[in-house]
C-alpha positions as CSV (number, residue, x, y, z in Angstrom):
1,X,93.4,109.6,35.2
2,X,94.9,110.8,38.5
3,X,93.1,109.4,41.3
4,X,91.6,112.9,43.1
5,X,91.9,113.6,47.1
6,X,89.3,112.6,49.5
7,X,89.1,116.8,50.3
8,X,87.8,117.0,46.6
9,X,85.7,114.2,46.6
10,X,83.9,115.8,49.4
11,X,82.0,119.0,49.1
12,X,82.0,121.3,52.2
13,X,78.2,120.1,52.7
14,X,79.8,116.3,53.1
15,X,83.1,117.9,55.6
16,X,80.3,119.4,57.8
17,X,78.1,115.9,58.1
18,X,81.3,114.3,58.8
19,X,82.1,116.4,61.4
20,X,78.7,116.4,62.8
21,X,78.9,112.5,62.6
22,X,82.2,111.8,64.4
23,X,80.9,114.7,67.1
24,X,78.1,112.8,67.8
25,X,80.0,109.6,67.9
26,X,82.8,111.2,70.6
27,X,79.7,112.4,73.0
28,X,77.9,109.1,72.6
29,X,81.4,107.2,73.5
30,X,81.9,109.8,76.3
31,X,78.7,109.9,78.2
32,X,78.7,106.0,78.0
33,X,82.1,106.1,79.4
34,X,80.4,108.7,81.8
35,X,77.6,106.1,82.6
36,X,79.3,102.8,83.0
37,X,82.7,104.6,84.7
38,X,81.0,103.8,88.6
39,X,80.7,100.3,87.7
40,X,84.6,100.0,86.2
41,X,86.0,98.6,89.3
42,X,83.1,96.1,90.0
43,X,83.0,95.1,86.1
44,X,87.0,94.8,86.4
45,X,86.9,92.7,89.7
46,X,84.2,90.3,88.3
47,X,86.1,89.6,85.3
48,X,88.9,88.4,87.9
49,X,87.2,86.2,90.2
50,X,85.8,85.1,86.8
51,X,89.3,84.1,85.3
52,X,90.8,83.4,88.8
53,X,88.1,80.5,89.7
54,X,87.2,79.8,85.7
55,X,89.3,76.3,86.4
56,X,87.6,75.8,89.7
57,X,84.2,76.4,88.2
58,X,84.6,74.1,85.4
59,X,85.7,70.9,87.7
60,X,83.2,71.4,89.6
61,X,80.6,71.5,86.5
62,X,82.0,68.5,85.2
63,X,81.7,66.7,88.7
64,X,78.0,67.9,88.7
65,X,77.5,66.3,85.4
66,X,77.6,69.3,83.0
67,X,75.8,72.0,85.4
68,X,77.4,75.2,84.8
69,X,74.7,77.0,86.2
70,X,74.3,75.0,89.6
71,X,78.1,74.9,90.1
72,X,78.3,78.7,89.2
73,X,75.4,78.9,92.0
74,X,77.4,76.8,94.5
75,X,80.8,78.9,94.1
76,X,79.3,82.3,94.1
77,X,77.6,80.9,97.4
78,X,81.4,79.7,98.9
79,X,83.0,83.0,97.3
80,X,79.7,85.4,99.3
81,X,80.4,83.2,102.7
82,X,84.0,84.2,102.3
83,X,83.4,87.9,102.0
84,X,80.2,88.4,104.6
85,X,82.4,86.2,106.9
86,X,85.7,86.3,108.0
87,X,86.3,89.2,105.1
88,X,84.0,91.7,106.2
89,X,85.0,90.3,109.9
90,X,88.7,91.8,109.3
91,X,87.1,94.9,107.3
92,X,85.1,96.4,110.0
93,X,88.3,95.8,112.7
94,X,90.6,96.9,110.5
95,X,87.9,100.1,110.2
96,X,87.9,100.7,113.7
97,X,91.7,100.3,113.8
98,X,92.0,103.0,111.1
99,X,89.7,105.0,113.1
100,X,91.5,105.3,116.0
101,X,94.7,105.9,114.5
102,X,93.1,109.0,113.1
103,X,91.5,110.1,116.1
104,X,95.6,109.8,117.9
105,X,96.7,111.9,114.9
106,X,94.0,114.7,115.2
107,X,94.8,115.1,118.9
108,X,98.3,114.8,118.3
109,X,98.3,111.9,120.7
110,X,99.6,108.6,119.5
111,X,99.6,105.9,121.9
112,X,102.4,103.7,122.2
113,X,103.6,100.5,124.4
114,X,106.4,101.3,126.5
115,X,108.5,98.0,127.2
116,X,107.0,95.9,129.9
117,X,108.7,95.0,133.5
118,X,108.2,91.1,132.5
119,X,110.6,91.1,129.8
120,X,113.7,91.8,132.2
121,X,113.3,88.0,133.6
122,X,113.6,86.5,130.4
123,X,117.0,84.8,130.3
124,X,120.1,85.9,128.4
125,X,118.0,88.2,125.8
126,X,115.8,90.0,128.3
127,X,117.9,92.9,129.8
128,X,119.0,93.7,126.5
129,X,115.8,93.5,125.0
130,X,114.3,95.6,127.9
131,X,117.6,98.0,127.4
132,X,116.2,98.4,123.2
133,X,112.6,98.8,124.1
134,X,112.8,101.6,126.4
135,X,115.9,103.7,124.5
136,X,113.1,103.1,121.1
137,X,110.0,103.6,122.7
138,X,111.6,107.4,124.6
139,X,113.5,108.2,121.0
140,X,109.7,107.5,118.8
141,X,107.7,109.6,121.6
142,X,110.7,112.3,121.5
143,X,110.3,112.4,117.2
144,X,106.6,111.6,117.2
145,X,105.9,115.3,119.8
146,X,108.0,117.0,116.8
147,X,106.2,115.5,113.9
148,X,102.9,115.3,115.6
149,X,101.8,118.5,113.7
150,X,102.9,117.4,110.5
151,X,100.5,114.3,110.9
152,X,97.2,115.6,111.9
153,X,96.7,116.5,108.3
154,X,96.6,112.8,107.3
155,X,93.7,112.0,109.6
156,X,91.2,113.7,106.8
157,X,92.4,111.0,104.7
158,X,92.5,108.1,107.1
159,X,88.9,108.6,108.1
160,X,87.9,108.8,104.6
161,X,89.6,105.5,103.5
162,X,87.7,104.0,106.6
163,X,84.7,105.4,104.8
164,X,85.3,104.1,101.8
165,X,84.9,100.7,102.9
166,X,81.8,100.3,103.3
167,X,81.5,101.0,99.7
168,X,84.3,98.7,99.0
169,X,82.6,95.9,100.5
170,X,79.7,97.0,98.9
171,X,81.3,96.8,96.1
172,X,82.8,93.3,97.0
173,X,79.7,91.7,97.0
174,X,77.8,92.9,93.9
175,X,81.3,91.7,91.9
176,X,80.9,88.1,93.5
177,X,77.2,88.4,92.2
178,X,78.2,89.5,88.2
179,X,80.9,86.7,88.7
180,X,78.6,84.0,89.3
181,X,76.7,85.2,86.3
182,X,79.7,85.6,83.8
183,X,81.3,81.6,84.9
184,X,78.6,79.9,82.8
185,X,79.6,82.3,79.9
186,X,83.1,81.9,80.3
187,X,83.3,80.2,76.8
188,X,81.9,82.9,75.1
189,X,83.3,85.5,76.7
190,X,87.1,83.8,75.7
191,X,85.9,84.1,71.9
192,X,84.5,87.9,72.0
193,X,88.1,88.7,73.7
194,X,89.9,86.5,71.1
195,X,88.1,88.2,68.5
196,X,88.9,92.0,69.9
197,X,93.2,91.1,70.2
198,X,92.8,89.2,66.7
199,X,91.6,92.8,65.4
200,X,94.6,94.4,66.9
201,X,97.4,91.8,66.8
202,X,96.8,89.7,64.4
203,X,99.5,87.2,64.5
204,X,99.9,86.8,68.0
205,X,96.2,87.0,69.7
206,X,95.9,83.6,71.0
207,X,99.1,84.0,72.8
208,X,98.3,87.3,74.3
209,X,94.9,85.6,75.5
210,X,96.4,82.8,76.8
211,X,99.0,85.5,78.6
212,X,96.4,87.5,80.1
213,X,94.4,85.1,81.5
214,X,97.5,82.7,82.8
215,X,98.4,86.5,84.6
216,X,95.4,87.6,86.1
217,X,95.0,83.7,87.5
218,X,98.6,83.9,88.6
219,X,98.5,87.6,90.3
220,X,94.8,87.0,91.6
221,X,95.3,83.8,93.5
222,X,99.6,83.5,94.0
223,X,100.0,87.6,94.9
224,X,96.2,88.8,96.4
225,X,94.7,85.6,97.3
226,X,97.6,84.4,99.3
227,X,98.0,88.2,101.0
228,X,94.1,87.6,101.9
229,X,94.5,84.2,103.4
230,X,97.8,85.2,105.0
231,X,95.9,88.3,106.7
232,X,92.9,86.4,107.7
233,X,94.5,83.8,109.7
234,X,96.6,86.3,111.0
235,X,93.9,88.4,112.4
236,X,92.6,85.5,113.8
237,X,95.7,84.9,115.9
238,X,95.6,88.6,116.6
239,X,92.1,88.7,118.0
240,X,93.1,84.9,119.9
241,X,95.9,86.8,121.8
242,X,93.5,90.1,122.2
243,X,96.4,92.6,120.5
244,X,95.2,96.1,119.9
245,X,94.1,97.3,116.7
246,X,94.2,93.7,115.9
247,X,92.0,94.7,112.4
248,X,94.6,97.1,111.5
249,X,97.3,95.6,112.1
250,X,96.1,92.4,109.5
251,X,95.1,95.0,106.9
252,X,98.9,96.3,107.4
253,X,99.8,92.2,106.9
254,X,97.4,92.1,103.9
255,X,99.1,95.1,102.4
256,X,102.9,94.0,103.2
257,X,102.2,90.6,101.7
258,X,100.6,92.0,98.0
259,X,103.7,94.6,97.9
260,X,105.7,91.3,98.7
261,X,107.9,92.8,101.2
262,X,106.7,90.2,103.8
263,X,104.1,90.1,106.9
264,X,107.0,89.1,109.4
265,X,107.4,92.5,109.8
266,X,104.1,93.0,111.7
267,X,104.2,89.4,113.3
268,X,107.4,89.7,115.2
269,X,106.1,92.6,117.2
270,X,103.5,91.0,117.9
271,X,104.9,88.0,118.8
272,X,107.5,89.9,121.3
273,X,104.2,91.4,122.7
274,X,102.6,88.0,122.9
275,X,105.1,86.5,125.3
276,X,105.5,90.0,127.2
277,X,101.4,89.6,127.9
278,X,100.3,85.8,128.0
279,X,101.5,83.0,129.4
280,X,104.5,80.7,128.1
281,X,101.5,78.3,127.1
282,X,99.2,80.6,125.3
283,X,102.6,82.4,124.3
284,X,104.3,79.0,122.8
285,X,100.8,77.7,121.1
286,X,100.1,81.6,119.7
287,X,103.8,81.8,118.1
288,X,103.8,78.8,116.7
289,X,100.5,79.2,115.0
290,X,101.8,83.4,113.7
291,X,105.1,82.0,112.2
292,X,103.5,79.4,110.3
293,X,101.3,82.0,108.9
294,X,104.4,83.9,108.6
295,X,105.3,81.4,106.2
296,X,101.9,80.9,104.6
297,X,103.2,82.6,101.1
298,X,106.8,80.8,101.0
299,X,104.6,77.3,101.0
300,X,101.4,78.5,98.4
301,X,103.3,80.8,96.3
302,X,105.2,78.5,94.6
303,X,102.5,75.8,93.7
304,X,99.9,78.7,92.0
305,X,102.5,81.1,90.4
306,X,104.8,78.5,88.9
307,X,104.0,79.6,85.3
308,X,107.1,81.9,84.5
309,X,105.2,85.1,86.0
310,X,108.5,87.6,86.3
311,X,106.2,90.6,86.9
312,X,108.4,93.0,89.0
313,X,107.8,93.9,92.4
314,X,107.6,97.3,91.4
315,X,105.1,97.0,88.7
316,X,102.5,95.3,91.8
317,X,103.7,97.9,94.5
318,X,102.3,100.8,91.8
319,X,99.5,98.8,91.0
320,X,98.5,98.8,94.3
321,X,99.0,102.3,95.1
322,X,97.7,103.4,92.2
323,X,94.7,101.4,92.3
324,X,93.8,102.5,95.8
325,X,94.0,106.2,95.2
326,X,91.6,105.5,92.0
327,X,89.1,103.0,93.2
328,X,89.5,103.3,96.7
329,X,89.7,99.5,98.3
330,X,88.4,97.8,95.8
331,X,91.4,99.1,93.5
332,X,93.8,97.6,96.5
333,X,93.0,94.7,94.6
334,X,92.2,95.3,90.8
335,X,95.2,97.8,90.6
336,X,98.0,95.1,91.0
337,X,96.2,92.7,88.8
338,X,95.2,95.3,85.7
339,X,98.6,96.9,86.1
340,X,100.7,92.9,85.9
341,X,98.5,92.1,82.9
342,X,99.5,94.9,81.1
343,X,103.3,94.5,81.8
344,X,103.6,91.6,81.0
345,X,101.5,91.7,77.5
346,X,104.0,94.6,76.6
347,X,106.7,92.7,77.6
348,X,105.6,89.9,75.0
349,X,104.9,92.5,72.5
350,X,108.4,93.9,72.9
351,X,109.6,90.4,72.5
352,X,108.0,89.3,69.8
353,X,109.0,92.4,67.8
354,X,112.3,92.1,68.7
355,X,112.4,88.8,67.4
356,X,110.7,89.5,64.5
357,X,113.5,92.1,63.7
358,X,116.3,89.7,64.4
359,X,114.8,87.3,62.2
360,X,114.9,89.9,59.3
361,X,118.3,91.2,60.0
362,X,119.5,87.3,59.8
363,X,118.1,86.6,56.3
């Protein structure tokens, strides 16, 4: 007997339910999505902190004598004085800097530091360095008069992303909170994902776990967390030796450091603006303190991301970019991390596949 078609084992009455069902289904997935899609970025950065300080949370229960819940108390309370501190500290200067580099691009009128008259005494390198200030700092005036009208336009943007901070910190905060709560579940939590990839890849959904999470803890805490420690003791040397726009100028570190092209590029200004300002005491003490934060992510790096992470500096640099212009500056963060997990779970997948069809092609 030929087994019939599902179209004629359904009547038209049974095609219309159908389609009535799966319509329903669709709006019901796409309003929750709708619902829940303000509270991606916060869910996304709590499940990070989560995995980032998961090994941190569960030394610290075991010290406590199997407290989950008063060690998940005690870190969200370190992680909250981190973030109303010193974090939100470098937020609202780096606001104010971002401010007032919009308000020079509306006018048209960027300020900048022409070379100082101290700088000429300096021995052997002075004159020269004096000569190279003054033949930049005419040239960048001369371009910046021409381009000035091309630049106003970014100010909209600027002042909104100084906006948006608020939110971000906002944000910040409330993800610390749902943190805290998810650490004591962290077990759990670890099963229901292990049970989602075992639905998907079968055969390989313990290593893809064990991937993602050895990732996120290598991205979050070798890539961001070092960026955020290496751009909060350098705003601290900034606000020591009273530069301008110190704020900005560590969120500029802070971003140079996650796309890993370095923050020496912002210190050695600074530095040369140090000893043009202060004197060779405050000037010796201040540069030796900025070029060992210089050096902050040389020394750390290598003792929290030596797991065989070999996600590309590109892949972090879209992350970040991408994130930002989605999630504003909470995506800063999230953006680099989501984006590394998923490279690097497709890399394995490629991997494994190709292996898989080497393995057949040798038998």
């Amino acid at each position: 007997m030929p087994v019939k078609s599902l179209r004629q084992l359904l009547t038209g009455e049974d095609i219309i339910q159908l389609v009535i069902r799966l319509g329903l289904l669709a709006l019901l997935v796409i309003w929750t999505f709708l619902i829940i899609r303000p509270f991606v970025p916060i869910l996304a950065w709590s499940a990070v902190l989560a995995v980032a300080f998961y090994p941190a949370f569960s030394s610290l229960a075991k010290l406590l004598g199997g407290r989950p819940r008063t060690a998940a108390a005690i870190l969200t309370l370190i992680t909250l004085g981190i973030v109303i501190g010193p974090a939100t500290w470098l937020g609202l200067s780096a606001v104010e800097g971002v401010k007032e580099l919009a308000r020079q691009l509306g006018t048209g009128d960027l300020a900048l530091q022409s070379a100082p008259e101290q700088i000429k005494s300096w021995p052997i390198i002075g004159p020269t360095l004096y000569e190279l200030w003054e033949q930049a700092y005419s040239n960048i005036r001369a371009v910046l008069r021409e381009v000035a009208p091309y630049l106003q336009p970014l100010a909209g943007p600027l002042l909104s992303l100084a906006g948006d901070a608020s939110v971000g910190t906002l944000q910040f905060l409330v993800s610390v909170f749902v943190a805290g709560f998810l650490f004591p579940h962290g077990p759990r939590l670890v099963e229901a994902g292990r049970g989602f990839l075992f639905r998907i890849v079968p055969e390989q959904s313990e290593h893809f776990l064990e991937l993602a999470g050895a990732t996120i803890r290598a991205v979050a805490q070798g890539v961001i967390g070092v960026a955020i420690v290496q751009a909060l003791l350098a705003g601290v040397g900034f606000k020591l030796a009273s530069v301008p726009s110190a704020g900005l100028l560590a969120f500029i570190v802070l971003l140079l450091s996650i796309v890993q092209i370095g923050a020496f590029l912002v210190l050695l200004p600074v530095i040369i603006w140090i000893w043009t300002a202060k004197d060779i005491t405050t000037a010796l003490l201040l540069t030796v303190f900025l070029v060992l934060v210089g050096f902050i992510d040389t020394m750390l790096k290598p003792l929290v991301m030596g797991r065989g992470l070999n996600t590309p500096t590109i892949v972090i640099f879209v992350g970040v970019i991408g994130g930002t212009l989605a999630h504003g500056i909470v995506g800063l963060f999230i953006g680099p991390i989501i984006l590394s997990v998923a490279w690097e779970l497709a890399a394995a997948w490629i991997r494994t596949d190709q292996a898989e069809a080497k393995a057949k092609g040798e038998t």
